[in-house]
PLY file of the C-alpha trace (Angstrom):
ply
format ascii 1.0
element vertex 431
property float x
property float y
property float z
element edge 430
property int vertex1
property int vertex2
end_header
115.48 32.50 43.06
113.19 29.95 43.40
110.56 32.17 45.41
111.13 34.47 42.56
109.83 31.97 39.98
106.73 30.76 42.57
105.98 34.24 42.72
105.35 35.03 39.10
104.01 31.33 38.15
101.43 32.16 41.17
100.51 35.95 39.80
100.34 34.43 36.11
98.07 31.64 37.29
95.61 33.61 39.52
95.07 36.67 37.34
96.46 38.90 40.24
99.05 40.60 37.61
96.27 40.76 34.99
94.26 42.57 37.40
96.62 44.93 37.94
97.92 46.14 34.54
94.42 45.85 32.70
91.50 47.61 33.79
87.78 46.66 33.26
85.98 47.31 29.66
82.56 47.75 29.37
81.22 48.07 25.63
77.38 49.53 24.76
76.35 49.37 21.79
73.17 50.35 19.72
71.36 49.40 16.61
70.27 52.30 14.15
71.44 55.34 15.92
72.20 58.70 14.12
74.05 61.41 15.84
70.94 63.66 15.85
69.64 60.91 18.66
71.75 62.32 21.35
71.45 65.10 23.61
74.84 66.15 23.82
75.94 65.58 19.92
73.60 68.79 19.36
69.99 67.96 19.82
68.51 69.39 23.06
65.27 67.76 22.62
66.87 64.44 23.19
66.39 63.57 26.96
69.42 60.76 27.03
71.51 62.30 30.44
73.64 58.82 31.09
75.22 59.21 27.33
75.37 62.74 27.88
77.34 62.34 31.02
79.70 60.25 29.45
80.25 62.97 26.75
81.21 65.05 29.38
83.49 62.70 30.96
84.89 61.23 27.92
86.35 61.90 24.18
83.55 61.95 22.02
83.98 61.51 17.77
81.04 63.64 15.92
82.31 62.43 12.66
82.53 58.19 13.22
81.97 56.73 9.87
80.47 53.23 8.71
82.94 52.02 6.25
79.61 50.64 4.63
78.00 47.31 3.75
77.34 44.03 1.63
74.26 42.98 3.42
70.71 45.33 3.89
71.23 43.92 7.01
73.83 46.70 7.58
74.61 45.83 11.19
76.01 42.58 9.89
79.35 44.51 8.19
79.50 47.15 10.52
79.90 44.40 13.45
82.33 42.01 11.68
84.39 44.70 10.70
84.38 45.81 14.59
85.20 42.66 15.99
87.77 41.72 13.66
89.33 44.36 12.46
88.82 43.89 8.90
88.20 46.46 6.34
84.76 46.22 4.69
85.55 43.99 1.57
87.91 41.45 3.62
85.46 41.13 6.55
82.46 39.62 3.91
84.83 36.92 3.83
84.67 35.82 7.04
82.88 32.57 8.07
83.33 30.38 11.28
86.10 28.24 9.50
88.15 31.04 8.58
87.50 33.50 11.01
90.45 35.61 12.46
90.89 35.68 16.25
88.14 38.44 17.42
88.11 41.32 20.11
86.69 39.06 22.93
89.47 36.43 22.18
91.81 38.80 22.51
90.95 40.09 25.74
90.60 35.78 26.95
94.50 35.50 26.23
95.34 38.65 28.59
93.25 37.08 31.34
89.70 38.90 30.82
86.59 37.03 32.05
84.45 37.71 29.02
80.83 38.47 28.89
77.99 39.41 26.41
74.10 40.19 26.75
71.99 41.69 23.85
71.91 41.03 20.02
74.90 39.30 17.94
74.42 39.80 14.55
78.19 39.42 13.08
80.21 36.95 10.96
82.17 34.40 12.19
81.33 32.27 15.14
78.78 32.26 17.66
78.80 34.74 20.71
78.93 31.32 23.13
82.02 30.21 21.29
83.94 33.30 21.73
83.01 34.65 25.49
83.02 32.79 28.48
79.98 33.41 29.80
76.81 34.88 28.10
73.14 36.04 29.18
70.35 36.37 26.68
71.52 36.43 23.19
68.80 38.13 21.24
68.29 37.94 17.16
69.60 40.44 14.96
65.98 41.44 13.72
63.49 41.06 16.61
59.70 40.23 15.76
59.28 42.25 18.97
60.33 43.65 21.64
58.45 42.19 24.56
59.70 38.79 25.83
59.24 36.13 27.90
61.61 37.90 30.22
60.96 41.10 29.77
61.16 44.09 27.23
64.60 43.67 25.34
65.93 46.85 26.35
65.73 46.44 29.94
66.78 42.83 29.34
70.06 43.88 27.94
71.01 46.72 30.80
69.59 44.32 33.51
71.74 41.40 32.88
74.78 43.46 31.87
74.18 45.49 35.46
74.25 42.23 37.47
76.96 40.88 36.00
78.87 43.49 37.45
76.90 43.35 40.48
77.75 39.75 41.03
81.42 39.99 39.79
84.05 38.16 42.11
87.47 37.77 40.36
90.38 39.01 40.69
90.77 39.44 36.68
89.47 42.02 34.85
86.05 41.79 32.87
85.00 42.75 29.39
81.29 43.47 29.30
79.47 43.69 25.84
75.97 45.03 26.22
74.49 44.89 22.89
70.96 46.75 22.64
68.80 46.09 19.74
67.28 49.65 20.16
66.54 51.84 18.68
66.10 49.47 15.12
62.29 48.31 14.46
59.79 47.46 15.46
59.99 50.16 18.06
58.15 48.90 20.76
58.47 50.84 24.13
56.37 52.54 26.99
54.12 55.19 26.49
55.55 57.47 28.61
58.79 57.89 26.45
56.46 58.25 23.35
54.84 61.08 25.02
58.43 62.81 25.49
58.48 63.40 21.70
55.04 65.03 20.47
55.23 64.63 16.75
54.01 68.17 16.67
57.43 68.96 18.34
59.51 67.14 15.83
61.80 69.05 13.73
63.07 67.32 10.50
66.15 68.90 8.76
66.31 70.73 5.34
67.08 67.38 3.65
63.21 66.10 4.04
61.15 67.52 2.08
57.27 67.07 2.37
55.44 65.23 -0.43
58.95 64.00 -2.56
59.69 61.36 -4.35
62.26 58.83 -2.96
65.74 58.87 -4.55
65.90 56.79 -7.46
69.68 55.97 -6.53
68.84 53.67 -3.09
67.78 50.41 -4.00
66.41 49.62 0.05
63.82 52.31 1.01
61.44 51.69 3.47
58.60 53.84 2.99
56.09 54.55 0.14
55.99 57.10 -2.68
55.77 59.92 -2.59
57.88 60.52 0.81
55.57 61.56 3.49
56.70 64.11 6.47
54.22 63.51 9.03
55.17 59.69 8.52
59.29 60.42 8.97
58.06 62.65 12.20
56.36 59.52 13.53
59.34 57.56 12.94
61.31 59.79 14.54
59.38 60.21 17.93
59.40 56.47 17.78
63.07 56.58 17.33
63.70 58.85 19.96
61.37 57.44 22.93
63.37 53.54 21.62
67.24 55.42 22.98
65.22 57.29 26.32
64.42 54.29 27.33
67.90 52.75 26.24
69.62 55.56 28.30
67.99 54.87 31.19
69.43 50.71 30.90
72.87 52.63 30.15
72.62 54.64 33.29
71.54 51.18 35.26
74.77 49.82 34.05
76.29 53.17 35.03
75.52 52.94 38.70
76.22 49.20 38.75
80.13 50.30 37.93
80.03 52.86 40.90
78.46 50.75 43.35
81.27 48.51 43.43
83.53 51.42 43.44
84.76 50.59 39.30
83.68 53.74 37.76
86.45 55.42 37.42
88.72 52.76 36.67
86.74 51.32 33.11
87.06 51.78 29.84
83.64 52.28 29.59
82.85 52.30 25.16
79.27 53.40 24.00
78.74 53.88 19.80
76.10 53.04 17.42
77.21 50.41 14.74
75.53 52.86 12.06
72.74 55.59 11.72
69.32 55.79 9.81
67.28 58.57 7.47
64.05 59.59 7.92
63.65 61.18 4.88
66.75 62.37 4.18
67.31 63.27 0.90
64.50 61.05 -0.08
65.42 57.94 1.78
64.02 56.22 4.56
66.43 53.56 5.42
70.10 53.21 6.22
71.30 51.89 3.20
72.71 55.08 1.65
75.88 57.29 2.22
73.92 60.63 3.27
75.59 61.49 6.86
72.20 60.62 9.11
72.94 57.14 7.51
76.70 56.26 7.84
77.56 58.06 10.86
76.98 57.53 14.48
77.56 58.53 18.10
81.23 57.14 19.33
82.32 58.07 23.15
85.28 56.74 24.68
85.58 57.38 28.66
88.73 55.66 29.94
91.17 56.58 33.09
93.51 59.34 32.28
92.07 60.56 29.17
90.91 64.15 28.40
87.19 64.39 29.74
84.55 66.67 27.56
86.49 66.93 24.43
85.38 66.19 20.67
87.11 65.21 18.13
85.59 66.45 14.94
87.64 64.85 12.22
86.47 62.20 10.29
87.06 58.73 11.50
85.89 54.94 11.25
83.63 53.39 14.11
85.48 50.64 13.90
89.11 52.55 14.99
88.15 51.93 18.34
89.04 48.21 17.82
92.85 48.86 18.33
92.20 52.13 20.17
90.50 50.15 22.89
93.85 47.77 22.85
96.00 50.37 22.96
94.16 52.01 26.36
94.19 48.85 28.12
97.84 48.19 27.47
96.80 44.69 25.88
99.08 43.31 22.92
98.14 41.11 19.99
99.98 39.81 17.30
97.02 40.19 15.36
96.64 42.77 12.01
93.82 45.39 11.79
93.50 47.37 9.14
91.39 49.88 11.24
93.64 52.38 12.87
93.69 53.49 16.60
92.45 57.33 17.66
94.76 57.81 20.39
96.86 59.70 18.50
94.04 61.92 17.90
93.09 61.90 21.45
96.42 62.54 22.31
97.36 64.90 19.84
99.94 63.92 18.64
98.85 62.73 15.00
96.22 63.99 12.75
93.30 61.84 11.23
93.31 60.14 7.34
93.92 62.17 4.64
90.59 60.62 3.65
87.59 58.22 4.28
86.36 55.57 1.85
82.34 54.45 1.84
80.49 51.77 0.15
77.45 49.87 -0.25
76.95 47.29 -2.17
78.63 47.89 -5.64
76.00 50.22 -6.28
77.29 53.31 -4.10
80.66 54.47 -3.92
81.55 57.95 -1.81
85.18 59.42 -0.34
85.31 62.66 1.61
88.48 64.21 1.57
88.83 68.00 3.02
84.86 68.57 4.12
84.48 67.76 0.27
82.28 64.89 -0.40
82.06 62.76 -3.19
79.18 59.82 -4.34
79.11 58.08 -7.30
76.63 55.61 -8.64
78.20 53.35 -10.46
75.28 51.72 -12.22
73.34 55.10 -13.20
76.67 57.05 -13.61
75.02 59.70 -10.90
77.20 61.91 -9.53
76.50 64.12 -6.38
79.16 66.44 -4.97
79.04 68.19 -1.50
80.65 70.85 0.55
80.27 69.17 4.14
81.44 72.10 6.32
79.07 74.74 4.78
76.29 72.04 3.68
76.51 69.45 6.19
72.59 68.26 5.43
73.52 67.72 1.48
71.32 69.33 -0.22
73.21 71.44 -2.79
74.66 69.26 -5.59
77.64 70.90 -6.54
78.73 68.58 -9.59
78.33 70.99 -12.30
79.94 74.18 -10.66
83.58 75.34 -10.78
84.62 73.74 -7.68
82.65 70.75 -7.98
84.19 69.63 -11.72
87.74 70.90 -9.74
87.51 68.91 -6.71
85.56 65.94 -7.95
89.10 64.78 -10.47
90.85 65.09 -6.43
88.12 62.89 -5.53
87.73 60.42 -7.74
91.54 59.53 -8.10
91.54 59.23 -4.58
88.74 56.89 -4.24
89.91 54.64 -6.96
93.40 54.81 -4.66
91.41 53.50 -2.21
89.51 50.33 -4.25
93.13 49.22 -5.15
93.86 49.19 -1.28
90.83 47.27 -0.40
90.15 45.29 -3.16
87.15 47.07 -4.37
86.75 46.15 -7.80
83.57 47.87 -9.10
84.43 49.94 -12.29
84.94 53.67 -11.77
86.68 54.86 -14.40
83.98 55.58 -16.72
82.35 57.83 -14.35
83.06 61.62 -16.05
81.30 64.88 -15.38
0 1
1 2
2 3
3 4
4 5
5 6
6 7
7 8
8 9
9 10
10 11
11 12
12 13
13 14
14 15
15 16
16 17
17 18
18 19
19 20
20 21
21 22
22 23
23 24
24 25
25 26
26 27
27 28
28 29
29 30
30 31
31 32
32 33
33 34
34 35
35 36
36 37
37 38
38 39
39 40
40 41
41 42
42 43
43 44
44 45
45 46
46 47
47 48
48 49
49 50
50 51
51 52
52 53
53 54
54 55
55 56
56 57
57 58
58 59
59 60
60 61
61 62
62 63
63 64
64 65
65 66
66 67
67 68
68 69
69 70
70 71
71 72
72 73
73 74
74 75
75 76
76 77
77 78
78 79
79 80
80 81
81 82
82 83
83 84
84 85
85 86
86 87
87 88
88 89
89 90
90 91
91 92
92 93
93 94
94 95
95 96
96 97
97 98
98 99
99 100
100 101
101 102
102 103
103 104
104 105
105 106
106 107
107 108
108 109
109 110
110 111
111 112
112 113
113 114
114 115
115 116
116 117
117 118
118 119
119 120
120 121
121 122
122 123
123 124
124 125
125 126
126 127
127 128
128 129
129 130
130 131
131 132
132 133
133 134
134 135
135 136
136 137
137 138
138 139
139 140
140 141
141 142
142 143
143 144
144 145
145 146
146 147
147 148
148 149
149 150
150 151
151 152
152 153
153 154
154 155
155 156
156 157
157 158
158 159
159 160
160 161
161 162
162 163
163 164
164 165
165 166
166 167
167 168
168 169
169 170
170 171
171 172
172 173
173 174
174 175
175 176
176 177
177 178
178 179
179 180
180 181
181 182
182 183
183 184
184 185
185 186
186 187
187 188
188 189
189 190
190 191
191 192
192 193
193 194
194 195
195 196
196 197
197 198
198 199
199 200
200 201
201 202
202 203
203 204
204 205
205 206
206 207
207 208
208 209
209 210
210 211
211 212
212 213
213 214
214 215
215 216
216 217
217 218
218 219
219 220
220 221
221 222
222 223
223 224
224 225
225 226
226 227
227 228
228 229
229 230
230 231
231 232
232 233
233 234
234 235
235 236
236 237
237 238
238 239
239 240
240 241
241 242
242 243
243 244
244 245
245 246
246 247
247 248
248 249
249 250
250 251
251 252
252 253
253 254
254 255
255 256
256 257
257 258
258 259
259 260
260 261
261 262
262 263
263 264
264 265
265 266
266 267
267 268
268 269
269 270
270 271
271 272
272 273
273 274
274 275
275 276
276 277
277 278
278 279
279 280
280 281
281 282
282 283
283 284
284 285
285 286
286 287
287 288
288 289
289 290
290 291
291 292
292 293
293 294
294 295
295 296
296 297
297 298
298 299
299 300
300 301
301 302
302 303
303 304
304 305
305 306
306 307
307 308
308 309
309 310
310 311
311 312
312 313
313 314
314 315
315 316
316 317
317 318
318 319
319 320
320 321
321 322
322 323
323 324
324 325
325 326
326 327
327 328
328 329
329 330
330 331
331 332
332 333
333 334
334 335
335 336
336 337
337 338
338 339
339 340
340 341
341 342
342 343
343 344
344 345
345 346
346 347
347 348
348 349
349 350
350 351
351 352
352 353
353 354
354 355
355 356
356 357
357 358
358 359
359 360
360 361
361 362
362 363
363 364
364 365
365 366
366 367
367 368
368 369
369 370
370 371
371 372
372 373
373 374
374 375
375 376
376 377
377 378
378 379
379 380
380 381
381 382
382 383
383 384
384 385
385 386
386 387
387 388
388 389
389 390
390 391
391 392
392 393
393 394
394 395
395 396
396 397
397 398
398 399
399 400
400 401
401 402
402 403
403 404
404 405
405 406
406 407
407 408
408 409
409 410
410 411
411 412
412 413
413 414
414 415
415 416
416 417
417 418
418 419
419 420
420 421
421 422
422 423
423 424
424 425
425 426
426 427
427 428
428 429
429 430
């Protein structure tokens, strides 16, 4: 009995069990990227192969949502309400004295070794208070790219690459690589600039050429009247920012394989929101248009389906309890976010319906491909059919099915302010 005992203190004091029963994590993250700034997600002029390959290998969600924001700074939401858990109302309410335990803590009490490289830009405490061990911990908004040690983006994959280079424990690790690309100012090499000729750039139906901006988005980052050779540079700048990115991603790639881990890590990669570059007359990422609250979410993980999508509408931020749930660690903590491996799995189907907001003056629910924003300030109204207009750009307020569907809608997003504690006035909004 007592060699029993010695046995289990001993594999609960040296990590051994840990080891065992949890596998590695690594997390990648990105700053500003829409779904149109990957390869596999539908663009083929988008030369990213390391995120492509783990589309392949991996469940990939084409519809991840942003709940929203309270800061222009829209990062700062989407990454509190990732690392805690929170919904988007609760998590502005976090602060370092009353912050709820986070992701990385979470992982610490199952035995994880802990590390994080790249920006931090979240409520709550300070990256070197919640891992163990961190490398260069860049600002949220960066004055530039090129630093003392380097350009940020190959800062970010470098360190996160030797870390699991270097990695001698018997415990598992959790490895957050946090790049500030593609967000401003983007500063890379030449030679990814030249992949994307602006003369090659393609902007969607939404943009049009010599518009004004949309009177409705407070933040808009361009001039009047909305120019389309200036939201084609953007966009080649955009696009040569994540090349270069993927290539750091594919660093950290082989780094797993070397040391034989590849195929036993979680390995995460999502955006924490897109952008618009022109987009219905906004240049920005403060708005509910798709480009803007949507972004690339891939999940690769041992013995989960490889190269399938998942095209039902979900939060980013479900892969909090998802990513739990996959490495078999439990938490007495309470997320309001909901895990997808019932979706992976099949076995349940997504919300009935997803709730957006910024600030309290945009409010939006889609329910059914049907797609509802209100501006509570104007009284705007804007109604869209997602599956057969997925680029907006046919209001359909005043026909049939719009004045139909938008009573569905707007009962059901006013169900939702009550369960989030939204408390901008809706009710006044008619057709």
């Amino acid at each position: 009995m007592k060699k029993v005992i010695y046995i289990l203190l001993f594999g609960l004091t040296t990590g051994v069990f840990n080891a065992q029963s949890h596998p590695n994590i690594v997390f990648i993250e990105s700053d500003d990227q829409s779904n149109q700034a990957l390869g596999a997600f539908g663009n083929p002029s988008m030369v990213t192969p390391n995120m492509d390959t783990l589309v392949k290998e991996g469940v990939s969600f084409t519809s991840a949502y942003n709940m929203g924001c309270w800061s222009p700074a829209v990062c700062i939401p989407s990454r509190t309400m990732l690392f805690y858990g929170q919904y988007l109302w609760d998590s502005q309410k976090i602060n370092k004295k009353n912050a709820p335990i986070s992701l990385p803590e979470i992982l610490k009490e199952q035995g994880y070794n802990t590390y994080m490289t790249g920006k931090w830009h979240a409520m709550g405490n300070h990256p070197n208070d919640i891992f163990d061990q961190t490398g260069s911990i860049l600002a949220g908004q960066l004055k530039t790219y090129y630093t003392d040690k380097g350009h940020a983006t190959d800062l970010v994959g470098h360190e996160a690459a030797q870390y699991i280079k270097t990695y001698n424990s018997d415990k598992p690790f959790f490895v957050y690589a946090a790049f500030n690309a593609p967000h401003v100012p983007r500063q890379t090499e030449q030679k990814y600039y030249d992949l994307y000729p602006t003369n090659k750039v393609e902007l969607p139906p939404s943009v049009a050429d010599d518009s004004p901006l949309n009177p409705n988005i407070k933040y808009n980052y361009t001039k009047a009247p909305l120019k389309a050779k200036t939201m084609k540079s953007r966009v080649q700048q955009n696009n040569a920012m994540v090349t270069h990115m993927d290539e750091r991603i594919g660093e950290i790639l082989k780094a797993l394989k070397e040391k034989g881990m590849y195929d036993n890590t979680i390995i995460v990669f999502m955006s924490d929101h897109g952008i618009s570059f022109g987009e219905n007359g906004v240049a920005g990422k403060v708005c509910l248009y798709e480009p803007s609250v949507t972004a690339p979410l891939i999940i690769k993980a041992p013995n989960i389906a490889a190269n399938k999508r998942i095209n039902e509408r979900v939060y980013l931020q479900d892969v909090l309890p998802t990513l739990l749930e996959l490495a078999d660690v439990k938490t007495e903590a309470n997320f309001d976010f909901q895990s997808l491996n019932p979706l992976i799995n099949e076995t349940n189907k997504a919300r009935e319906s997803i709730y957006l907001a910024m600030f309290d003056d945009q409010r939006g629910i889609i329910s059914n491909n049907n797609k509802l924003i209100i501006y509570p300030k104007t009284g705007d109204v804007e109604l869209y059919d997602l599956e057969k207009d997925p680029w907006e750009t046919t209001n359909l307020k005043d026909s049939k099915k719009g004045k139909k569907e938008f009573k569905k809608l707007h009962k059901e997003l006013m169900n939702w302010q009550e369960k989030v504690g939204d408390t901008v006035n809706l009710k006044f909004i008619k057709l």
